[in-house]
LUMLUMPA-462728 format. One line per field, with one value per residue (C-alpha): x negated, y negated, z negated; residue number from 1; chain. Coordinates in steps of 0.02 Angstrom, whole numbers. Layout:
// residues N
c1 <- [X ...]
c2 <- [Y ...]
c3 <- [Z ...]
gugu <- [NUM ...]
lumnu <- [A ...]
// end
This chain:
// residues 583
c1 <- [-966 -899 -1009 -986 -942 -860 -711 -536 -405 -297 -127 -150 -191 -386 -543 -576 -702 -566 -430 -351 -370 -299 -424 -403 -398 -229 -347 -355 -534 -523 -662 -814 -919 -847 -730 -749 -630 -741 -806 -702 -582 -418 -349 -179 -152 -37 60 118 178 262 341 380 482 553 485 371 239 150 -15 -10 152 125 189 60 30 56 -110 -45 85 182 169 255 157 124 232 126 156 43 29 -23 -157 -255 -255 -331 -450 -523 -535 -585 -719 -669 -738 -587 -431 -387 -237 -273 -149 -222 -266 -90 5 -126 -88 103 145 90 99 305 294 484 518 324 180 312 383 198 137 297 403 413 376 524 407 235 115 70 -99 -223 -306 -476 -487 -666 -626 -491 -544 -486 -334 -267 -330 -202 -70 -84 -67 78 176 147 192 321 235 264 112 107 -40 -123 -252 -288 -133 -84 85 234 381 384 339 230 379 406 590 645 775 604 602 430 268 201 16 -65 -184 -308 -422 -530 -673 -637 -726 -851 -886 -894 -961 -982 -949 -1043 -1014 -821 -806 -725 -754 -678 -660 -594 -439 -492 -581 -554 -544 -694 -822 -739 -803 -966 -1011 -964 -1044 -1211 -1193 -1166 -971 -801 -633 -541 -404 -403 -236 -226 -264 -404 -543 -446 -299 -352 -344 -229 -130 -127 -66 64 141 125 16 -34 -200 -218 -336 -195 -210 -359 -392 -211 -79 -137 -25 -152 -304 -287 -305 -289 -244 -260 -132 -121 71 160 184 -4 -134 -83 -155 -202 -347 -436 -437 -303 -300 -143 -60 98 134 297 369 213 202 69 209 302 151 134 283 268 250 196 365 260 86 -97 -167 -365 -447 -415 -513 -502 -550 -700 -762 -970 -965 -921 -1047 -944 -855 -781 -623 -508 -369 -219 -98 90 197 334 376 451 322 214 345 320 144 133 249 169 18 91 104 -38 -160 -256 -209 -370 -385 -280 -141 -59 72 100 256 241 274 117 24 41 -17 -175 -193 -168 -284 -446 -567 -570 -720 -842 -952 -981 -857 -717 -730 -749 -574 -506 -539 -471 -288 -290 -311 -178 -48 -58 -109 -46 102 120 248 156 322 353 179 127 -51 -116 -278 -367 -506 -580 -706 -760 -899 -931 -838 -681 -671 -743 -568 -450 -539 -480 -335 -289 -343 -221 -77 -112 -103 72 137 70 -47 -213 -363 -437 -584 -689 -698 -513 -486 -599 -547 -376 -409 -519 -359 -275 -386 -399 -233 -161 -218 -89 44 -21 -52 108 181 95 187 363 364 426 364 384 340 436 417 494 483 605 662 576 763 796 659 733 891 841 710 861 987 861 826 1031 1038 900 981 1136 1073 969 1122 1237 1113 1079 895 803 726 725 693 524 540 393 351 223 195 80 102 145 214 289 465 458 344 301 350 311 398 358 477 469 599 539 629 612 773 825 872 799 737 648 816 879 728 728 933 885 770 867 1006 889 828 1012 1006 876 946 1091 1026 937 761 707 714 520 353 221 256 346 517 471 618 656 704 788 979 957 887 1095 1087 918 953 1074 1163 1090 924 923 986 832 694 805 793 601 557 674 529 373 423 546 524 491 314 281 435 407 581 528 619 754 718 786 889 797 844 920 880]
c2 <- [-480 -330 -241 -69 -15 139 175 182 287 180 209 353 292 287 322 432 545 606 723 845 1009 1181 1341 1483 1575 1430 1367 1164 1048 870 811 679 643 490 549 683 820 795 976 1056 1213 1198 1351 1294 1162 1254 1379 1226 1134 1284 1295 1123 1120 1287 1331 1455 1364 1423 1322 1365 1262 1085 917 858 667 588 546 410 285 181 -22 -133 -286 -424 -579 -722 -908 -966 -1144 -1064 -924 -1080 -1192 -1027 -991 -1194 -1176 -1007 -896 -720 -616 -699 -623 -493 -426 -229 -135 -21 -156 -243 -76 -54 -238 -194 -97 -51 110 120 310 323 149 156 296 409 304 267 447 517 416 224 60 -63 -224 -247 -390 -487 -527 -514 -663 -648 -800 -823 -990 -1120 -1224 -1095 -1051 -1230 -1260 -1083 -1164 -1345 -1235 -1120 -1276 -1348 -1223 -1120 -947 -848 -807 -670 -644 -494 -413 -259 -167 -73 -139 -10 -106 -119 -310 -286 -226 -352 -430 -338 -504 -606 -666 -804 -740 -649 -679 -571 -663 -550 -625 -494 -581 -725 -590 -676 -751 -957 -998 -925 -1012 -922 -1047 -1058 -865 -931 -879 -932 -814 -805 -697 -574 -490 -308 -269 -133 -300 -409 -296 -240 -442 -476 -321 -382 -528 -455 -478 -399 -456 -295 -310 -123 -81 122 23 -57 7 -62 -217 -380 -531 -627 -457 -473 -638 -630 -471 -523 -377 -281 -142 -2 -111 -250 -234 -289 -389 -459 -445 -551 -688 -712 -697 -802 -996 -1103 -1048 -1114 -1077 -1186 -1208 -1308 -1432 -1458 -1375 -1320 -1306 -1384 -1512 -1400 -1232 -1218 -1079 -1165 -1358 -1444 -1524 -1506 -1382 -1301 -1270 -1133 -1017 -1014 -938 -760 -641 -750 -606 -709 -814 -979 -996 -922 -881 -919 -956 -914 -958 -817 -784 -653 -567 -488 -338 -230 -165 27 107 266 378 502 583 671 795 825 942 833 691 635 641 555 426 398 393 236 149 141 108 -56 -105 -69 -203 -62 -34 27 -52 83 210 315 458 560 666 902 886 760 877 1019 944 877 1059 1123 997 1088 1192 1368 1415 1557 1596 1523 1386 1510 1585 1422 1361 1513 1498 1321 1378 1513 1382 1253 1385 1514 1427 1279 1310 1205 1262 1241 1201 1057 987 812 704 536 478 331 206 127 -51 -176 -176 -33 -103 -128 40 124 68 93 268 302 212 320 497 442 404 565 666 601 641 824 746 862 742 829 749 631 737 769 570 526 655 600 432 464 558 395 363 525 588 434 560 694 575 594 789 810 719 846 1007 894 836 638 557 403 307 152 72 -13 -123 -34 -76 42 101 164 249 442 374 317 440 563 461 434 633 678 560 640 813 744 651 822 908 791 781 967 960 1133 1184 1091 909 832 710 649 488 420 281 160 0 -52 -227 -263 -242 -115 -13 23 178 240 374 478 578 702 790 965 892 1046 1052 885 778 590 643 483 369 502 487 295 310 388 293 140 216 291 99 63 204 113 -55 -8 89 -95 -64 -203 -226 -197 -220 -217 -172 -336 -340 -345 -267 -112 -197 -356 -295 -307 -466 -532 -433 -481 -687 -799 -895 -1052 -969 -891 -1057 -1149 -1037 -1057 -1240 -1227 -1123 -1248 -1411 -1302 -1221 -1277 -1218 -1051 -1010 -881 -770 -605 -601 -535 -558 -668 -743 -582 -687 -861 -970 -818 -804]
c3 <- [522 423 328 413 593 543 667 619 686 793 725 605 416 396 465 613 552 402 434 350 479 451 455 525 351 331 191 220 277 230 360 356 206 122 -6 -138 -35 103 168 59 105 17 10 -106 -5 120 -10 -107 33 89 -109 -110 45 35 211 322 420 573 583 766 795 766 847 974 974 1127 1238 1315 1242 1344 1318 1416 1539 1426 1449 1489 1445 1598 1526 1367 1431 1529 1381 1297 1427 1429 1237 1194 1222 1304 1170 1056 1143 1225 1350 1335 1316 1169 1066 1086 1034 891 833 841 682 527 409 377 450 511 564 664 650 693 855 917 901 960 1032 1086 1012 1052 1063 1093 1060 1219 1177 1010 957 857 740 681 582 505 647 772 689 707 873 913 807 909 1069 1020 978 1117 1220 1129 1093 930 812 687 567 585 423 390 478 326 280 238 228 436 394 573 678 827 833 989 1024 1040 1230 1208 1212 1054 998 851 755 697 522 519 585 434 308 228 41 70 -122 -292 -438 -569 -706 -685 -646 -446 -269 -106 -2 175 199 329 220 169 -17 25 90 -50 -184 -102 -51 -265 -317 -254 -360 -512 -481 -457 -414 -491 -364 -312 -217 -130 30 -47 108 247 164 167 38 145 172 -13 -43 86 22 -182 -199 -369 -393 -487 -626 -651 -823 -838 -701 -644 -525 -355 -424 -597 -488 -350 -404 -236 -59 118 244 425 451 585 475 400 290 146 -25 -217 -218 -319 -386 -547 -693 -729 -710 -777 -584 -564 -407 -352 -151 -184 -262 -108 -10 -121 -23 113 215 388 390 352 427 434 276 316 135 -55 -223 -327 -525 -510 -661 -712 -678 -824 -958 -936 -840 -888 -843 -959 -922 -1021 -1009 -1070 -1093 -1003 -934 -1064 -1170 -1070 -1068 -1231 -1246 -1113 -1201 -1362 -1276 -1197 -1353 -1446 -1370 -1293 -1126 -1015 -858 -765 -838 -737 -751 -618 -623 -636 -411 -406 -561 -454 -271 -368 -436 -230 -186 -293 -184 -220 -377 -401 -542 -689 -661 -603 -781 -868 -763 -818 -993 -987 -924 -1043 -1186 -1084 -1032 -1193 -1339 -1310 -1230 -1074 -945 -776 -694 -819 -874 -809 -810 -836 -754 -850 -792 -948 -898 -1015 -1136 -1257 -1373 -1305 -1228 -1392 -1454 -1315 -1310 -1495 -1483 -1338 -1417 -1578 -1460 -1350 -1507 -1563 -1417 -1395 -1257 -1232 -1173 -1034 -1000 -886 -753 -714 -743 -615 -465 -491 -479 -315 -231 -227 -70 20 -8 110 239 203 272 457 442 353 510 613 545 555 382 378 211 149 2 -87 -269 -381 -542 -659 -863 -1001 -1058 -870 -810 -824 -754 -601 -562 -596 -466 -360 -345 -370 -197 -93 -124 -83 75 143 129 231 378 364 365 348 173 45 15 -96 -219 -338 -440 -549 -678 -616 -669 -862 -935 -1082 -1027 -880 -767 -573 -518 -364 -257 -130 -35 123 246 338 515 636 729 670 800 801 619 596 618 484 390 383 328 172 135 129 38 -115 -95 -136 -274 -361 -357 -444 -583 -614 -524 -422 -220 -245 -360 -227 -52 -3 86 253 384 290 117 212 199 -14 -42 -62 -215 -276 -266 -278 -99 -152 -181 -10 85 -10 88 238 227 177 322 436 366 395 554 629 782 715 784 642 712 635 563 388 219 220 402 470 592 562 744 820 1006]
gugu <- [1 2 3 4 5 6 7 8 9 10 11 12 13 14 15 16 17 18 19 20 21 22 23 24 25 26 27 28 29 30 31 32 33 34 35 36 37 38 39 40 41 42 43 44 45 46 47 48 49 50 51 52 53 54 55 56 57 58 59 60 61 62 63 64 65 66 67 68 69 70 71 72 73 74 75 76 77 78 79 80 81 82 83 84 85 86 87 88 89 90 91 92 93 94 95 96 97 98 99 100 101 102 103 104 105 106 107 108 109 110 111 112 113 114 115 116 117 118 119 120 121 122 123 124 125 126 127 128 129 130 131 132 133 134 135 136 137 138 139 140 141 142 143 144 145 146 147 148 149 150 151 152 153 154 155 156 157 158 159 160 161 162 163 164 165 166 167 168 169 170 171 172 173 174 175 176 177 178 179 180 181 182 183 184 185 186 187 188 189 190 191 192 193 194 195 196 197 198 199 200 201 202 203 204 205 206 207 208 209 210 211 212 213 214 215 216 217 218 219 220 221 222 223 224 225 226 227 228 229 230 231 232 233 234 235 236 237 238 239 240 241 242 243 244 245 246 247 248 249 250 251 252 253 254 255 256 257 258 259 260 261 262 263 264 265 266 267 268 269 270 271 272 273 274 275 276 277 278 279 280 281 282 283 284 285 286 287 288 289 290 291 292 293 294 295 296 297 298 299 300 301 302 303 304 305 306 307 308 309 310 311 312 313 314 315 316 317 318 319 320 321 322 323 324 325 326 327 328 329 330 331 332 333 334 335 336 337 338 339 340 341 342 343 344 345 346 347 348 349 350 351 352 353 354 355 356 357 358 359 360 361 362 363 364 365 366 367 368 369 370 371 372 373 374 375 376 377 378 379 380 381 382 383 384 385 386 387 388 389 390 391 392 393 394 395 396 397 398 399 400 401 402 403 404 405 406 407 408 409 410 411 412 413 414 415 416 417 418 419 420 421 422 423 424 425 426 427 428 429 430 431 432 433 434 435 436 437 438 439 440 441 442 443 444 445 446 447 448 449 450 451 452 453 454 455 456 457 458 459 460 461 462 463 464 465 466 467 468 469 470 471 472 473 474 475 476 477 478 479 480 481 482 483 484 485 486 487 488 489 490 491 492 493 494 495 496 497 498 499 500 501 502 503 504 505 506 507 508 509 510 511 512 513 514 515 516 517 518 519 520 521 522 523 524 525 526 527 528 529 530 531 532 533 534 535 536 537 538 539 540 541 542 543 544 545 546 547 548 549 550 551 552 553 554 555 556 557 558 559 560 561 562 563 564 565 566 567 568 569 570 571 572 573 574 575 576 577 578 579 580 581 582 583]
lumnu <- [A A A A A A A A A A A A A A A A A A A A A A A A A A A A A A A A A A A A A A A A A A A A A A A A A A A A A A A A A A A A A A A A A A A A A A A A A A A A A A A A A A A A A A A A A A A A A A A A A A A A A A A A A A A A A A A A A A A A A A A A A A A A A A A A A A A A A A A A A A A A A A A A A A A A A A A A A A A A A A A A A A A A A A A A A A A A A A A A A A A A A A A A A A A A A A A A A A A A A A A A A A A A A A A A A A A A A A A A A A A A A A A A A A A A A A A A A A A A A A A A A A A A A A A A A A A A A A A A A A A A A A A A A A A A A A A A A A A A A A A A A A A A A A A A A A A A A A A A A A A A A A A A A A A A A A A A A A A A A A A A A A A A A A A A A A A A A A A A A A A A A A A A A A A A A A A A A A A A A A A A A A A A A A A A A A A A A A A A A A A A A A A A A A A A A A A A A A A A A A A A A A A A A A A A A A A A A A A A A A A A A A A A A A A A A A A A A A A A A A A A A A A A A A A A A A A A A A A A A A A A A A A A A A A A A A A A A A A A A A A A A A A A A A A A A A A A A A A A A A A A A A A A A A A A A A A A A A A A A A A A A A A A A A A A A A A A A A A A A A A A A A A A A A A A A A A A A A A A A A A A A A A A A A A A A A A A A A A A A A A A A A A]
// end
């Protein structure tokens, strides 16, 4: 069972206890107690938001969620509930309706936080189906064969490419499989430096199970508390340590998945094998297309002698630019670089509680130094946050390396400190999504995998676009764009974008929202930045995979997905089986 009971919100990002919650002062709280802004009063929070977006908010005037949302009676395959109810225990499934709509979506805000808060999901789940084993999840696949019902793996919910949304076309009976009771550690390998795990597992009980044993997997996406390893897999995922510790591609060695057609997998756990076409490859990005995911080995790691965090700042982007990419080439990249762009600097900056004393004077001192004498232009300066693990040794020299490179590139090293808070906002700043949607901002986010020559040009197209595309729907103030650096390889980079629309007096503002998005999508793709890096494809990334591959290339997974399924029980309609055996 998981390792915590600690409840989640049921369609908002997160845990319950944690919300962002305007004062009456219109400083910000972050509630709870389990990340570092917890209890704190955020007074910049509001003033930049209000900067940002050019607008005047009245905390007093915000959306109201629905209390009740509407889902439809569950369509029943009769033959199929019985067969359940014979081999099942009741505990296992469930017909309510709240669990159904929470099993429905993920965390794509326009395409469905924003419909189930405010509006109307199209589809619902007709019933949620607890696997607790491999056996089980056969024994479900045997029955939805047999009697024609539709089954679409369920982790950990947090998918943002609308890869959850329910074809609306889909007449049969829909069953979510949730893994999330599959969360435990089968073996440990501690010779080979192996573990097979079971893919309901959350990244958070993956690391504290391995942690106990003196291990780590390193996989560390943003959603690492609440995504799942078979999440992972089926979306090709990639963490925040990849550099050190791999994309989920390098780390995984063998999976299980229980298709229509069989189990499959390798015999045996593979670092890598000369064998010809290898099935396994097909199963990272399959996105729920193919079968249940129920089992993975994965390459685990001791836990490392240090752990330590830095963090820079540049005058520029530019110059930070220039910094990562002589550090992908210097053999000395940390386990996690990141750049974060001056709209990201400054929200990091409006995300500090207010200081007195002692360390109000020291802060002061500090900008003084930043601002004065060395010259930094708050409007234009930008940050990297590093996480340094390995043994002394290896970060001893990445640290130098790093301090060298920094220095060439008018970089001011400013300190552990700074490096580790804004490494920790990656995890509570998910929250300002849901109380941005509150005050009628629509944010999104979307990535992309993009050359080292091309970087400042698409950021650039991508921002010329957005200003373009807020001024043809008219929305009110102005729109936010920001990016960072997060991911570096020896040819190109991740960046990651985030982008938000003030929508008061917009009418259906998240089918406008969810436009945009698709054409800055288009933006990217041809300025030569790729369809994605991490999210997956899913529903809202579907219409570009004819310019990502090749017919022939597309007809293959057609025909692959035609042998394993063929009666296409796994009918979540994502990637290229968008309109796979249309009804």
């Amino acid at each position: 069972m998981a390792l915590h009971s600690d409840e989640l919100w049921k369609h908002k990002w997160g845990f319950k206890d944690t919300a962002f919650v305007i004062q009456l002062d219109r400083s910000v709280m972050m509630t709870g107690n389990r990340y570092p802004l917890s209890g704190c009063k955020l007074p910049y929070l509001l003033p930049y938001i209000e900067a940002s977006f050019g607008i005047e908010l009245d905390p007093e005037v915000q959306q109201t969620e629905k209390s009740e949302q509407a889902v439809a009676s569950p369509r029943k395959n009769s033959n199929f509930c019985e067969a359940l109810s014979c081999l099942f225990a009741e505990h296992q499934y469930t017909f309510d309706d709240e669990a159904r709509l929470v099993h429905s979506h993920g965390q794509t805000t326009s395409e469905e936080i924003h419909q189930v808060l405010y509006s109307e999901l199209e589809r619902v789940v007709d019933l949620v189906f607890h696997c607790e084993s491999e056996k089980d999840a056969q024994a479900l696949l045997s029955l939805a064969q047999e009697h024609n019902v539709c089954l679409v793996p369920f982790g950990g919910g947090t998918s943002v490419s609308a890869a959850l949304k329910l074809p609306k076309n889909e007449k049969r009976m829909i069953v979510a499989v949730n893994l999330q009771r599959m969360n435990q550690i089968e073996w440990i390998d501690r010779e080979n430096l192996r573990a097979c795990v079971q893919a309901g597992i959350t990244g958070a009980e993956l690391e504290a199970q391995l942690n106990a044993a003196g291990f780590t997997c390193g996989h560390e996406p943003d959603s690492l508390e609440f995504s799942t390893l078979g999440g992972w897999i089926a979306t090709n995922a990639s963490g925040m340590k990849k550099n050190r510790y791999g994309n989920i591609e390098q780390i995984v060695e063998n999976i299980t998945m229980i298709t229509s057609a069989g189990c499959f997998e390798q015999s045996q756990p593979l670092a890598r094998a000369s064998m010809g076409i290898q099935p396994q490859n097909l199963l990272f990005g399959s996105e729920g297309n193919l079968g249940i995911i129920t089992k993975a080995i994965v390459k685990i790691h001791r836990l490392p002698d240090v752990k330590q965090y830095s963090s820079i700042v540049f005058p520029c982007f530019d110059l930070g630019l220039r910094f990562l990419r002589q550090l992908s080439q210097s053999g000395a990249i940390p386990a996690s670089v990141r750049l974060v762009d001056n709209a990201q600097f400054r929200l990091a900056q409006s995300l500090k509680p207010q200081t007195s004393g002692f360390k109000a004077w020291s802060d002061k001192i500090k900008k003084i130094y930043l601002l004065k004498v060395r010259g930094f232009d708050p409007k234009t300066m930008v940050a990297a946050t590093i996480v340094f693990e390995g043994s002394a040794e290896e970060v001893a020299y990445q640290k130098a390396t790093i301090r060298q490179l920094a220095q060439a590139y008018r970089g001011l090293i400013a300190g552990a400190n700074n490096g580790q808070r804004g490494y920790a906002l990656t995890f509570a700043i998910a929250y300002i999504r849901d109380f941005l949607l509150s005050l009628q901002i629509i944010g999104e986010t979307f990535e992309t995998t993009i050359p080292w020559s091309q970087i400042q040009s698409v950021c650039q197209a991508v921002e010329d676009k957005l200003n373009q595309e807020h001024q043809r729907y008219n929305f009110p103030g102005k729109p936010y764009l920001s990016y960072r650096v997060t991911q570096l390889y020896h040819t190109s980079v991740c960046v990651y974008f985030t982008m938000g629309l003030y929508t008061k007096g917009v009418d259906n503002p998240a089918e406008k929202v969810s436009k945009i998005e698709h054409i800055l999508r288009q933006t990217i793709i041809e300025q030569g930045g790729s369809i994605s890096h991490h999210h997956g494809v899913g529903k809202i990334r579907k219409d570009f995979l004819k310019q990502t591959l090749s017919p022939a290339s597309i007809e293959l997974l057609h025909q692959i997905k035609q042998s394993v399924d063929p009666n296409n029980i796994f009918a979540i309609g994502n990637n290229v089986f968008h309109d796979e055996f249309k009804q």
